[in-house]
PDB file of N, CA, C and O in Angstrom:
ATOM      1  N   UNK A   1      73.026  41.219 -59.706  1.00  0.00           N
ATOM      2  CA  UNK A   1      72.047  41.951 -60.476  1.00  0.00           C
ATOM      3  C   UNK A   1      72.583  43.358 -60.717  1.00  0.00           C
ATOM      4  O   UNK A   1      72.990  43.982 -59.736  1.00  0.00           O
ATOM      5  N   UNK A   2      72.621  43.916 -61.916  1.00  0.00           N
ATOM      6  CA  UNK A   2      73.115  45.377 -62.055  1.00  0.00           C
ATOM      7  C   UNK A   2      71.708  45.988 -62.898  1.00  0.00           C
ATOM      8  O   UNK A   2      71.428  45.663 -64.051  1.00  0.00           O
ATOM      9  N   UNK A   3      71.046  46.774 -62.198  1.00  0.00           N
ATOM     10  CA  UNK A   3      70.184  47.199 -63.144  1.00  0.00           C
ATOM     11  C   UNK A   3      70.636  48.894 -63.886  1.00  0.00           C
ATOM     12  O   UNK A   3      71.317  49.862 -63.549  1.00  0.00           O
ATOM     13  N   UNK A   4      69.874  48.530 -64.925  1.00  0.00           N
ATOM     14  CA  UNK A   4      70.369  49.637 -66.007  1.00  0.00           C
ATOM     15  C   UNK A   4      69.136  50.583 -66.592  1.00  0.00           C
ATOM     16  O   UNK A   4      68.258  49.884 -67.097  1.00  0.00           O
ATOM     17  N   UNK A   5      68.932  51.644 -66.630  1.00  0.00           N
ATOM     18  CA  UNK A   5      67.789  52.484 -67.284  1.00  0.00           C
ATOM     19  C   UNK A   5      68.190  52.986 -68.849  1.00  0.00           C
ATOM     20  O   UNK A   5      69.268  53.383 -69.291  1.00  0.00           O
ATOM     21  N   UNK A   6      67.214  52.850 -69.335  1.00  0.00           N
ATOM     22  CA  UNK A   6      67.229  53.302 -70.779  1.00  0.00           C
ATOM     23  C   UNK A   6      66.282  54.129 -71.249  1.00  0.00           C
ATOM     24  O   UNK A   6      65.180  53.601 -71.096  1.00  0.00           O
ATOM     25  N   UNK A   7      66.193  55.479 -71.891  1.00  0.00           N
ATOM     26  CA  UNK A   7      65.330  56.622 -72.074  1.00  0.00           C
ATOM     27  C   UNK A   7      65.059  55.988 -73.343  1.00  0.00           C
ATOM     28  O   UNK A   7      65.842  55.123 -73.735  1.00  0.00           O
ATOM     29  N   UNK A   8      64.088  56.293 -74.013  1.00  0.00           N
ATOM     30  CA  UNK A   8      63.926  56.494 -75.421  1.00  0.00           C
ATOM     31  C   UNK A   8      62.820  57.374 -75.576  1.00  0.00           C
ATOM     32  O   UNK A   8      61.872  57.429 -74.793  1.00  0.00           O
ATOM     33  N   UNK A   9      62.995  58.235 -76.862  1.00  0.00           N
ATOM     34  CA  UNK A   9      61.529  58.645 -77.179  1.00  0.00           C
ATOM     35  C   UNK A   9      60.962  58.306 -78.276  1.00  0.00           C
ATOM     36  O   UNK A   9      61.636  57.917 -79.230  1.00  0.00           O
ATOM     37  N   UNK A  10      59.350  58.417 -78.332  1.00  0.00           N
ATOM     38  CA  UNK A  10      58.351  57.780 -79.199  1.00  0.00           C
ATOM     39  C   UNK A  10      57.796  58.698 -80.267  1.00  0.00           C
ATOM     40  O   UNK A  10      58.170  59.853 -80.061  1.00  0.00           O
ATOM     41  N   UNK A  11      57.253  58.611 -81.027  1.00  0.00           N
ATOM     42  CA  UNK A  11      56.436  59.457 -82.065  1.00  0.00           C
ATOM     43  C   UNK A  11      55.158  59.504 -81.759  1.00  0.00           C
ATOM     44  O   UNK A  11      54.734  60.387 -81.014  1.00  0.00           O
ATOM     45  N   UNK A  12      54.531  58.765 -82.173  1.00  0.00           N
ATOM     46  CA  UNK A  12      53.369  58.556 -82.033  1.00  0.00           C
ATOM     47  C   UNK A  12      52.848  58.208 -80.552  1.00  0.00           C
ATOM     48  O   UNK A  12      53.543  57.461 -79.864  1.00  0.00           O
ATOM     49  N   UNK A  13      51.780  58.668 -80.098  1.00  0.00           N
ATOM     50  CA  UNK A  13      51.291  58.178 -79.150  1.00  0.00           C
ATOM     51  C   UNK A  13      50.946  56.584 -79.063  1.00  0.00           C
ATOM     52  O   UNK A  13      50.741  56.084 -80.169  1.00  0.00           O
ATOM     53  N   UNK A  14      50.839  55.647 -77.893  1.00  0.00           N
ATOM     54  CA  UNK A  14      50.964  54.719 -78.163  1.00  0.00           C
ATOM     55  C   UNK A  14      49.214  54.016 -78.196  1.00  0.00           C
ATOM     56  O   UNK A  14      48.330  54.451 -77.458  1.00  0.00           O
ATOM     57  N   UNK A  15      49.084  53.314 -78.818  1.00  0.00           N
ATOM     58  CA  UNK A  15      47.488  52.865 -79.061  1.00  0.00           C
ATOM     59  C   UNK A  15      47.074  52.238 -77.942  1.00  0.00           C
ATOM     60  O   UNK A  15      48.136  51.816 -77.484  1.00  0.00           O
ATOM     61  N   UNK A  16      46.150  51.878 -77.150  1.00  0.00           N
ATOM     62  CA  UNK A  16      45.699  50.635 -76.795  1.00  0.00           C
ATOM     63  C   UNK A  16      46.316  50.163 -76.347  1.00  0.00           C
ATOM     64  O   UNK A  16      47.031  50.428 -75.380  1.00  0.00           O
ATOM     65  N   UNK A  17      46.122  48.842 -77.298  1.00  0.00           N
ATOM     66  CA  UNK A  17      47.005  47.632 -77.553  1.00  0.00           C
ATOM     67  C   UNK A  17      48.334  47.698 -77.293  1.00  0.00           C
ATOM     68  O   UNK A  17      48.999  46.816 -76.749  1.00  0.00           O
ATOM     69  N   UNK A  18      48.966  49.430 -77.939  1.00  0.00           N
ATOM     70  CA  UNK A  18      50.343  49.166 -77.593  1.00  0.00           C
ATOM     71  C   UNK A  18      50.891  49.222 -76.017  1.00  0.00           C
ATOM     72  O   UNK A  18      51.905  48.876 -75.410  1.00  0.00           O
ATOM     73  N   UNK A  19      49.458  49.941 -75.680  1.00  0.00           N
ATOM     74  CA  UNK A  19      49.822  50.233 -74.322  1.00  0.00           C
ATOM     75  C   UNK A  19      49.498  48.834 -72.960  1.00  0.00           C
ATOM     76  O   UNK A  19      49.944  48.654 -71.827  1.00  0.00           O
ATOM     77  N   UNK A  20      48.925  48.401 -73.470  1.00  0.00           N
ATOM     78  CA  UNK A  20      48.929  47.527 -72.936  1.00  0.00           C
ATOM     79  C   UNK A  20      50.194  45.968 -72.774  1.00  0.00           C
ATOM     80  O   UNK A  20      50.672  45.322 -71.841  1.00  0.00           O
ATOM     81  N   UNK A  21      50.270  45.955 -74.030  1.00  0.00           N
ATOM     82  CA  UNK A  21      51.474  45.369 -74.371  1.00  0.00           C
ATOM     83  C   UNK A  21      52.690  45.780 -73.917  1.00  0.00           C
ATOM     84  O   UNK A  21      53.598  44.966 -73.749  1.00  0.00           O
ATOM     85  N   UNK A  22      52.843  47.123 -73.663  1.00  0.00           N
ATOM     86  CA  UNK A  22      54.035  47.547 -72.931  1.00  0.00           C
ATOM     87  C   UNK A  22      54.185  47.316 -71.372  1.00  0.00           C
ATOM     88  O   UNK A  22      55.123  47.004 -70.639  1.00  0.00           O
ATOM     89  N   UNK A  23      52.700  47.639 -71.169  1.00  0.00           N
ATOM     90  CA  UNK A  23      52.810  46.958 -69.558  1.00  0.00           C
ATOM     91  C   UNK A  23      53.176  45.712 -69.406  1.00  0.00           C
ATOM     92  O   UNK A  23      53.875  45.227 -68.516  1.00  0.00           O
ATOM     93  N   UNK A  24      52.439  44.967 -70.739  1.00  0.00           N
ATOM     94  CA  UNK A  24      52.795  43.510 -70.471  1.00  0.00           C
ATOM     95  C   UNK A  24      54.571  43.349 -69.983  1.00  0.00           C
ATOM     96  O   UNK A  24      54.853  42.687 -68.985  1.00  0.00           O
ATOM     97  N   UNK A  25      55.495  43.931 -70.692  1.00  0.00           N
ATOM     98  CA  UNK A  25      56.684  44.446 -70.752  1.00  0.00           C
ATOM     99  C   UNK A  25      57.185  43.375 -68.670  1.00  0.00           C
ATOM    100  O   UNK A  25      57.975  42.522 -68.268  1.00  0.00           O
ATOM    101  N   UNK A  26      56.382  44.006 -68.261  1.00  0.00           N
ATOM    102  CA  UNK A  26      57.201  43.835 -66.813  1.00  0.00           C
ATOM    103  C   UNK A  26      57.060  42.262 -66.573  1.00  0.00           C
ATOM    104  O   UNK A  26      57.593  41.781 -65.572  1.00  0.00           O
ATOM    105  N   UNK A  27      56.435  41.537 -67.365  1.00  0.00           N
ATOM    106  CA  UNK A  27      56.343  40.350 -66.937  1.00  0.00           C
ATOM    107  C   UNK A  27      57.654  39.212 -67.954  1.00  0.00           C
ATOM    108  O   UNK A  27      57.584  37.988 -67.839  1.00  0.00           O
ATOM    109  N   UNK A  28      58.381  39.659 -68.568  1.00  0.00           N
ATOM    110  CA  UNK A  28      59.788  39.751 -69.105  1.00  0.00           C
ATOM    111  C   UNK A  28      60.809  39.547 -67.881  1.00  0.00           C
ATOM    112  O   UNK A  28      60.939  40.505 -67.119  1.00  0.00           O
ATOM    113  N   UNK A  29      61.307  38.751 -67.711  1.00  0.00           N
ATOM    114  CA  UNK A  29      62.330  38.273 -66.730  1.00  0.00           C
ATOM    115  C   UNK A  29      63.163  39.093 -66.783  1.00  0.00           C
ATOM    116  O   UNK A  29      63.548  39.409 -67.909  1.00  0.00           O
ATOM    117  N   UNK A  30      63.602  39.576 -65.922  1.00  0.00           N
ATOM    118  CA  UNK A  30      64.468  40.994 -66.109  1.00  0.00           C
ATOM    119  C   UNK A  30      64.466  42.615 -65.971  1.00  0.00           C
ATOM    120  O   UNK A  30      65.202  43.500 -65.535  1.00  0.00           O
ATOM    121  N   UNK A  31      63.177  42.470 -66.614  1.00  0.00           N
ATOM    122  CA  UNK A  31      62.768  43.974 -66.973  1.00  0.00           C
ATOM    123  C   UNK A  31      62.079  44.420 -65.667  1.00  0.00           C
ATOM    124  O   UNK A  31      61.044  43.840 -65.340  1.00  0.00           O
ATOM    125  N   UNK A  32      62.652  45.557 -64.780  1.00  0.00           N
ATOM    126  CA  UNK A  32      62.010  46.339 -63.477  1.00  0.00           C
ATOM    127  C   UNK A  32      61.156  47.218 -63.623  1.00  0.00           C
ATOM    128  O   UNK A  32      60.277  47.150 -62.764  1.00  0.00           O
ATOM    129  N   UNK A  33      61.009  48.192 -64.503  1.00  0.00           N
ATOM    130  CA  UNK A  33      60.364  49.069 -64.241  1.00  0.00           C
ATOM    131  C   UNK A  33      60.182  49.589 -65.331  1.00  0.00           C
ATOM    132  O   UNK A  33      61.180  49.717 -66.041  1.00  0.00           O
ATOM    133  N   UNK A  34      58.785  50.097 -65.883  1.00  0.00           N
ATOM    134  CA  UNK A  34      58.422  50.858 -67.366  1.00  0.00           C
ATOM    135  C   UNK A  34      58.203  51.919 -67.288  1.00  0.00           C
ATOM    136  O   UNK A  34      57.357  51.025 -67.277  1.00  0.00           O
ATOM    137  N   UNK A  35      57.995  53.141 -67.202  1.00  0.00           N
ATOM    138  CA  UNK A  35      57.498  54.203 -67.262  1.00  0.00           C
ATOM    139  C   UNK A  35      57.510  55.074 -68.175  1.00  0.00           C
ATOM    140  O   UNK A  35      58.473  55.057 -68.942  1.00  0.00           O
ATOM    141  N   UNK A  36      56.260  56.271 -68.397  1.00  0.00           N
ATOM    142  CA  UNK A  36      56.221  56.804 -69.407  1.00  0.00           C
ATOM    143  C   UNK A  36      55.971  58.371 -69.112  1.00  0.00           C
ATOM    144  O   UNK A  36      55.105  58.607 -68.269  1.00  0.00           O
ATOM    145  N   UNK A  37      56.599  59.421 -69.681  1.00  0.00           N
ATOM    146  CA  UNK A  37      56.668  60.677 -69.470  1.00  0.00           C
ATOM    147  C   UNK A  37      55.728  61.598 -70.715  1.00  0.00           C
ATOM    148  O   UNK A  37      56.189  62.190 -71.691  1.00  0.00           O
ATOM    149  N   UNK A  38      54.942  61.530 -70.481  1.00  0.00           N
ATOM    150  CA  UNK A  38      53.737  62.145 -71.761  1.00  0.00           C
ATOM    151  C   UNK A  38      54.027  63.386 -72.489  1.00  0.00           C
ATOM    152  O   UNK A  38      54.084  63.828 -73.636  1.00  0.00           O
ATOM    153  N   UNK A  39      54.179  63.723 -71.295  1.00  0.00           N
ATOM    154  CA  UNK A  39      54.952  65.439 -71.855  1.00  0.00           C
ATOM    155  C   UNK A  39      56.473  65.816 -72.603  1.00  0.00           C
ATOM    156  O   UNK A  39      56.807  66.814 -73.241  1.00  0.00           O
ATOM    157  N   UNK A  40      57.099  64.791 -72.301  1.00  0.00           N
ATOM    158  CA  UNK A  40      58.688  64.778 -73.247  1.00  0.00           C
ATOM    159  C   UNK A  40      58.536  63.242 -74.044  1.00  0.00           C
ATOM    160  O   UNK A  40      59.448  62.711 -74.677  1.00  0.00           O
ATOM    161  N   UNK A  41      57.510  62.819 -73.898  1.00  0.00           N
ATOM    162  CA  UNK A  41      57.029  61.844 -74.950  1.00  0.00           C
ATOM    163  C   UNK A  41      58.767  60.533 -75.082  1.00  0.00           C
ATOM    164  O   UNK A  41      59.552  60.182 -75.963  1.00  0.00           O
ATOM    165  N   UNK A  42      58.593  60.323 -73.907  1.00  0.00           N
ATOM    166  CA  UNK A  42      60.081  59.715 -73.567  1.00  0.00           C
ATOM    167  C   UNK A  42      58.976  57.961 -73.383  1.00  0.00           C
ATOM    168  O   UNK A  42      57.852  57.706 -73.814  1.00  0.00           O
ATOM    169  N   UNK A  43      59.928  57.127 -72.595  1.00  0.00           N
ATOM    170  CA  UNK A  43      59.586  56.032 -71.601  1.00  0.00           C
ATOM    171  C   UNK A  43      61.170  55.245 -71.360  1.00  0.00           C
ATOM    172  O   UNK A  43      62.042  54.729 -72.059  1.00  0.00           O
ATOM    173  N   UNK A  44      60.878  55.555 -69.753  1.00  0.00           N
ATOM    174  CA  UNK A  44      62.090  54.513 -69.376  1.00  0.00           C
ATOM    175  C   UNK A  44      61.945  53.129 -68.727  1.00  0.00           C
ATOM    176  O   UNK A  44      60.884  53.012 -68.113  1.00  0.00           O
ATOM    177  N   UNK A  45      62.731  52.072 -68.709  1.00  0.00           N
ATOM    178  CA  UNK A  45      62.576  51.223 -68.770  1.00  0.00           C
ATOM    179  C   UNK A  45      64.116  50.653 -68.092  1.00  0.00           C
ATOM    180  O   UNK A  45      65.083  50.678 -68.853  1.00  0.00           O
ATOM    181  N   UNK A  46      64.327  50.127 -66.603  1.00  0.00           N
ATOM    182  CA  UNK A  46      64.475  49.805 -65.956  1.00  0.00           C
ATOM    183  C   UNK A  46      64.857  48.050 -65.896  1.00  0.00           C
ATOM    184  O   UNK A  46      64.032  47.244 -65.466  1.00  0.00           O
ATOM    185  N   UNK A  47      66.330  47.606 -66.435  1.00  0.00           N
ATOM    186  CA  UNK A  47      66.031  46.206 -66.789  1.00  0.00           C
ATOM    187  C   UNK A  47      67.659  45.347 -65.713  1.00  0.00           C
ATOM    188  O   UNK A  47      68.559  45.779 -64.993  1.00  0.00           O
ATOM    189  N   UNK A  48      67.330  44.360 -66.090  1.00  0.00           N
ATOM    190  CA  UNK A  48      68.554  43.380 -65.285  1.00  0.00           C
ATOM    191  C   UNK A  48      69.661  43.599 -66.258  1.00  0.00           C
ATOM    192  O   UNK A  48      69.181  43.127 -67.288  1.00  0.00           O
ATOM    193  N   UNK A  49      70.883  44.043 -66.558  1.00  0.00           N
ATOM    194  CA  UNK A  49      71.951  43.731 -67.972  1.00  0.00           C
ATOM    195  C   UNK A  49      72.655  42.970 -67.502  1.00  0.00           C
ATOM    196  O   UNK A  49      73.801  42.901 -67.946  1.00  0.00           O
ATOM    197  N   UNK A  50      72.190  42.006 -66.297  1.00  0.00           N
ATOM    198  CA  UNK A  50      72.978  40.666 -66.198  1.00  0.00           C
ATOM    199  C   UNK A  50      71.827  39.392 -66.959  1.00  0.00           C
ATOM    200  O   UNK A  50      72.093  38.191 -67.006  1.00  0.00           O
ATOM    201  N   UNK A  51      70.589  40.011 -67.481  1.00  0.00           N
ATOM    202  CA  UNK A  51      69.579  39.042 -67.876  1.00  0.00           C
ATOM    203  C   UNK A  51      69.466  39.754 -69.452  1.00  0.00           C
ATOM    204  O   UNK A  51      69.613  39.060 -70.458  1.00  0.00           O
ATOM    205  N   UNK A  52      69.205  41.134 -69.516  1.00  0.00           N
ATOM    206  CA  UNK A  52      68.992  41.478 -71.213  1.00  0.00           C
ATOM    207  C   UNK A  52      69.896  42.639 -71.236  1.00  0.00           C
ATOM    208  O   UNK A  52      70.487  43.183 -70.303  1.00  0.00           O
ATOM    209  N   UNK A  53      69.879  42.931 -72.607  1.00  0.00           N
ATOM    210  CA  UNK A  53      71.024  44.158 -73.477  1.00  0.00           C
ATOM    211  C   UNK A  53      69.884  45.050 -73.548  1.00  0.00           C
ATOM    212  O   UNK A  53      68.687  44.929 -73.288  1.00  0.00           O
ATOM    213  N   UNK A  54      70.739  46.128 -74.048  1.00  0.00           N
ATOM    214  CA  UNK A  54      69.477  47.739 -74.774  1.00  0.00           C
ATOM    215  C   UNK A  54      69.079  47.354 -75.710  1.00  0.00           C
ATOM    216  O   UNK A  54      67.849  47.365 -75.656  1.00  0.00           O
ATOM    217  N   UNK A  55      69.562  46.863 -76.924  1.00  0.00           N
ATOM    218  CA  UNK A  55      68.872  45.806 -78.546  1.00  0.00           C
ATOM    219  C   UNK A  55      67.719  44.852 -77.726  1.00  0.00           C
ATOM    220  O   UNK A  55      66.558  45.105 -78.050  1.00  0.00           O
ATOM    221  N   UNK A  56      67.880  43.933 -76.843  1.00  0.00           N
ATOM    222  CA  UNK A  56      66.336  43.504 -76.750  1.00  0.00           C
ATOM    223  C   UNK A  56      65.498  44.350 -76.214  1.00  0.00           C
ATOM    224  O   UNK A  56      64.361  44.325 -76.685  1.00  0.00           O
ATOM    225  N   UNK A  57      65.705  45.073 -75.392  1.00  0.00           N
ATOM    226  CA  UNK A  57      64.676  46.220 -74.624  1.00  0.00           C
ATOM    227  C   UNK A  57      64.106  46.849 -75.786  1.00  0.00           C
ATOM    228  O   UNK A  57      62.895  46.887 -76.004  1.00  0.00           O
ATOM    229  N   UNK A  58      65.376  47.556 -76.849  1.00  0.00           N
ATOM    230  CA  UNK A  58      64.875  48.135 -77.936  1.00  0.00           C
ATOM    231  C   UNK A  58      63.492  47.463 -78.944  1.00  0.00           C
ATOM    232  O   UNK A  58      62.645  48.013 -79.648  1.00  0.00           O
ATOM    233  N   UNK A  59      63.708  46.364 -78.680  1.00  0.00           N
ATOM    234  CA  UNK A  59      63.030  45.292 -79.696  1.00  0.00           C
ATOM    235  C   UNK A  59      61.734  45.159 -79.100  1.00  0.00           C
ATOM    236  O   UNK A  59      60.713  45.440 -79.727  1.00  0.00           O
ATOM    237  N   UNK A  60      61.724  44.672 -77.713  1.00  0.00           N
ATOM    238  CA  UNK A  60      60.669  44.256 -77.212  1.00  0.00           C
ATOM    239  C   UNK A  60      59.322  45.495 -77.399  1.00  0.00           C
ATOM    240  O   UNK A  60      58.114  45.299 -77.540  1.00  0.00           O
ATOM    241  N   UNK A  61      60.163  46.893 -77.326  1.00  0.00           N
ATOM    242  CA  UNK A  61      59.486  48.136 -77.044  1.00  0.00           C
ATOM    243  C   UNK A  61      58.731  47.836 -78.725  1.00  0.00           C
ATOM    244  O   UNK A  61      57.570  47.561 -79.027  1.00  0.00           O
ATOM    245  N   UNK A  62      59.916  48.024 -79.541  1.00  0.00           N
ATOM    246  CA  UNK A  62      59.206  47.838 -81.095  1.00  0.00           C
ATOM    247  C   UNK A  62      58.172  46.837 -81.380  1.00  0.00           C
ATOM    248  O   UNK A  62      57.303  47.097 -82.212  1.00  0.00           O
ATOM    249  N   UNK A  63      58.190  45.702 -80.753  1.00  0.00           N
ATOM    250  CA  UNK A  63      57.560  44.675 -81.369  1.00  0.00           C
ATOM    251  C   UNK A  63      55.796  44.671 -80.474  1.00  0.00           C
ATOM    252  O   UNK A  63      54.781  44.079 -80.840  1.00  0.00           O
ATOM    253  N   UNK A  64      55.976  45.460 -79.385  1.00  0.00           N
ATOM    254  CA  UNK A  64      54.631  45.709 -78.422  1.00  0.00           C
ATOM    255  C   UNK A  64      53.964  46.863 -79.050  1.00  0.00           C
ATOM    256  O   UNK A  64      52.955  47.332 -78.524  1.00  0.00           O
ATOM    257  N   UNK A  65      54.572  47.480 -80.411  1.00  0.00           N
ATOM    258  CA  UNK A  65      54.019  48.507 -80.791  1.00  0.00           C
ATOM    259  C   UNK A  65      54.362  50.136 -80.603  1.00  0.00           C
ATOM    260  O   UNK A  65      53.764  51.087 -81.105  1.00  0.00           O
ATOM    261  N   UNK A  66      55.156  50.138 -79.997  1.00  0.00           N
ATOM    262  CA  UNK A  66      55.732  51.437 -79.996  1.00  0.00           C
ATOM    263  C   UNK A  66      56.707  52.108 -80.800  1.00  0.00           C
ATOM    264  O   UNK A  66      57.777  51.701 -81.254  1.00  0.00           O
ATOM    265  N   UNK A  67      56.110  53.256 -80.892  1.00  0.00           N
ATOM    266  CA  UNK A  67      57.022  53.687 -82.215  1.00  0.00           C
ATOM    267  C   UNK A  67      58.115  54.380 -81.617  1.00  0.00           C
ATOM    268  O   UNK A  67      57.799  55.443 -81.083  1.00  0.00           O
ATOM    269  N   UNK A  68      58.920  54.164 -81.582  1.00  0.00           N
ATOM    270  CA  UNK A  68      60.754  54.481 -80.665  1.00  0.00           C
ATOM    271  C   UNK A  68      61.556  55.178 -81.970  1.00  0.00           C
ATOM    272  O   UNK A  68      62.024  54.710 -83.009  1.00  0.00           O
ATOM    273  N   UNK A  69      61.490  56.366 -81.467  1.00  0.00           N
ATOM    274  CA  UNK A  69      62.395  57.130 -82.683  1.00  0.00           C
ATOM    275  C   UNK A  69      63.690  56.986 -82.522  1.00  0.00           C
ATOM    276  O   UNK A  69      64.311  56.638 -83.526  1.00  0.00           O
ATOM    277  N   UNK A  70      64.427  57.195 -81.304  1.00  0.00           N
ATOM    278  CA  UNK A  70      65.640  57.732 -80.660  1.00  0.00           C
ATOM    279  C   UNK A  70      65.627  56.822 -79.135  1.00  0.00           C
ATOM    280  O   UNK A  70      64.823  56.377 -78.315  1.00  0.00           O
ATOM    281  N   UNK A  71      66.826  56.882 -79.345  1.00  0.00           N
ATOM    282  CA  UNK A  71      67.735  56.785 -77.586  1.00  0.00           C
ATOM    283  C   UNK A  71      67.994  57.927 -77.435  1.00  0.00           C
ATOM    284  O   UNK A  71      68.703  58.653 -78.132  1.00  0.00           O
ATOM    285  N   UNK A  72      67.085  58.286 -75.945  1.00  0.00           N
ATOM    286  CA  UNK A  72      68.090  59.664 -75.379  1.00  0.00           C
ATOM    287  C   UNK A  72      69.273  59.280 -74.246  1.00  0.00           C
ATOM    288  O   UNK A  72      69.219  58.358 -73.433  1.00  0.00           O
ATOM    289  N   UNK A  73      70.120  60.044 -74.390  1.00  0.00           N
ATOM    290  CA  UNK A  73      71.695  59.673 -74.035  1.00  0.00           C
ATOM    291  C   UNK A  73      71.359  60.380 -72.104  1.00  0.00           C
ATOM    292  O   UNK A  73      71.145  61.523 -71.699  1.00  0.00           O
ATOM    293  N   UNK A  74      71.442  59.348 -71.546  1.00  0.00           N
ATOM    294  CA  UNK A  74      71.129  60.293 -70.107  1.00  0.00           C
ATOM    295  C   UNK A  74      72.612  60.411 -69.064  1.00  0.00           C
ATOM    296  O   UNK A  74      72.641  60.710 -67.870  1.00  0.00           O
ATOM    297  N   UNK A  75      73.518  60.144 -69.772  1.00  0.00           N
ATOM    298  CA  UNK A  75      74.831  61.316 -69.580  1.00  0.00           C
ATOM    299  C   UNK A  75      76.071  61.271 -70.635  1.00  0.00           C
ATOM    300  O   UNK A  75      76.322  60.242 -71.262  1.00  0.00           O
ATOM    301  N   UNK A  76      76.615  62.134 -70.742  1.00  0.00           N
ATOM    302  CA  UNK A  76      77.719  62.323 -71.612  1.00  0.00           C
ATOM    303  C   UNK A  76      79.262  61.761 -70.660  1.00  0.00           C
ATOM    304  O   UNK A  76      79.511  61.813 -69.456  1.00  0.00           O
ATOM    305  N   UNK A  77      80.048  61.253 -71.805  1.00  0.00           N
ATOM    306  CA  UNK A  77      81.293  61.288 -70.818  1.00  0.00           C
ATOM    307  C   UNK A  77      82.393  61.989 -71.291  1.00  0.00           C
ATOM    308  O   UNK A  77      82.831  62.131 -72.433  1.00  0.00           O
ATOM    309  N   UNK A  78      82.942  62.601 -69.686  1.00  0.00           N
ATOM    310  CA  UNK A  78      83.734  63.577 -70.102  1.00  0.00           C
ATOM    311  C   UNK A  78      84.946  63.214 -70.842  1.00  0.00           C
ATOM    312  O   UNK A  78      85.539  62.136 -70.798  1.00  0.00           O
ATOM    313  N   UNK A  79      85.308  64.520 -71.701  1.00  0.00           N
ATOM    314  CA  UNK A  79      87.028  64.489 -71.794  1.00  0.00           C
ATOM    315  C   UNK A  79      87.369  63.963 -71.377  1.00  0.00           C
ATOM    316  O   UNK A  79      86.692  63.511 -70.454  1.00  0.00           O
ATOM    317  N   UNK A  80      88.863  63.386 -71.572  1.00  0.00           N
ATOM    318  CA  UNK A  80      90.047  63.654 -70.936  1.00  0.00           C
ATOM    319  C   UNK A  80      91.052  64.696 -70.494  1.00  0.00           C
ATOM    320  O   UNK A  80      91.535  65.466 -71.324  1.00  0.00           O
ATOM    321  N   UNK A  81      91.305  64.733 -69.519  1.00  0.00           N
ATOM    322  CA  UNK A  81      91.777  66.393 -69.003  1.00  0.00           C
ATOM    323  C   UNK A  81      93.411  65.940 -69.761  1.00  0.00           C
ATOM    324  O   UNK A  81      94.068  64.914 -69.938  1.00  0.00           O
ATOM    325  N   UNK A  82      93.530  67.452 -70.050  1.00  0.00           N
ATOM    326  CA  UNK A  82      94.520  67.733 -70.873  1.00  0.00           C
ATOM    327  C   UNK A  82      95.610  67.533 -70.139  1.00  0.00           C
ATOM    328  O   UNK A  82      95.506  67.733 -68.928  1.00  0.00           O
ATOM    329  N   UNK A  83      97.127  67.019 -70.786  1.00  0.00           N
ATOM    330  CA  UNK A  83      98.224  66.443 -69.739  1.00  0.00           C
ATOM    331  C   UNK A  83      98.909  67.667 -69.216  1.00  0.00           C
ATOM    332  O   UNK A  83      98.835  68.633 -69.977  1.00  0.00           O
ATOM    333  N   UNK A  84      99.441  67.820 -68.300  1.00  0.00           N
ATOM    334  CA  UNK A  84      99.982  68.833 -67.746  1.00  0.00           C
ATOM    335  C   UNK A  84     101.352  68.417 -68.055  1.00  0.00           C
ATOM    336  O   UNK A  84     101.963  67.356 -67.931  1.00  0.00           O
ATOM    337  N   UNK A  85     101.779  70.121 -68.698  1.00  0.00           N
ATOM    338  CA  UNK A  85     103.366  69.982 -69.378  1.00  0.00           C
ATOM    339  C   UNK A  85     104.067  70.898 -68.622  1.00  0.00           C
ATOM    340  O   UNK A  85     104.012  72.114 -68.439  1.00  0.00           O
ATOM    341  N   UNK A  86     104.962  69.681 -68.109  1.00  0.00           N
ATOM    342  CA  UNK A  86     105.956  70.521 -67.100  1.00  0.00           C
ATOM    343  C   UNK A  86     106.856  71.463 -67.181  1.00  0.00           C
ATOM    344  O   UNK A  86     107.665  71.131 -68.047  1.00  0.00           O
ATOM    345  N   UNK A  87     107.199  72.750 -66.589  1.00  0.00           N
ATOM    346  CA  UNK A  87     108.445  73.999 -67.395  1.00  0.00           C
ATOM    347  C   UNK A  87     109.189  73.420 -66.717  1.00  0.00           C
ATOM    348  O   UNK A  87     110.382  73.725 -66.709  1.00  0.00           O
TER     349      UNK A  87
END
């Protein structure tokens, strides 16, 4: 099992229905953990990537009603350190 987190943020607040439907979310074979950050209007989502990819997570989020603007990137990777040139 390798689990993987994925940020995204939303536009719209989510309705109801959508919200409910997103909870439904955990009952998805795979998927660990949903959560939602109100104030940076984010939700992460906690899944198996030996059972699903970020495109279905992405999908599932869309299709329960949430409006998903963006992936936020939760690290950058570095450079490559520059080669050291010998005198």
């Amino acid at each position: 099992m390798t689990n993987v987190d994925v940020v995204y943020k939303y536009g719209a607040v989510p309705t109801e229905s959508a919200a409910l439907a997103i909870a439904r979310l955990r009952e998805v074979y795979g998927v660990r953990k949903v959560g939602f950050l109100e104030a940076e209007k984010t939700v992460r989502v906690e899944y198996d990537a030996t059972r699903l990819t970020e495109p279905v997570i992405h999908q599932l989020l869309r299709r329960a009603g949430l409006d998903v603007v963006e992936r936020v990137q939760l690290y950058t990777i570095p450079p490559p350190p520059e080669p050291v040139v010998a005198v």
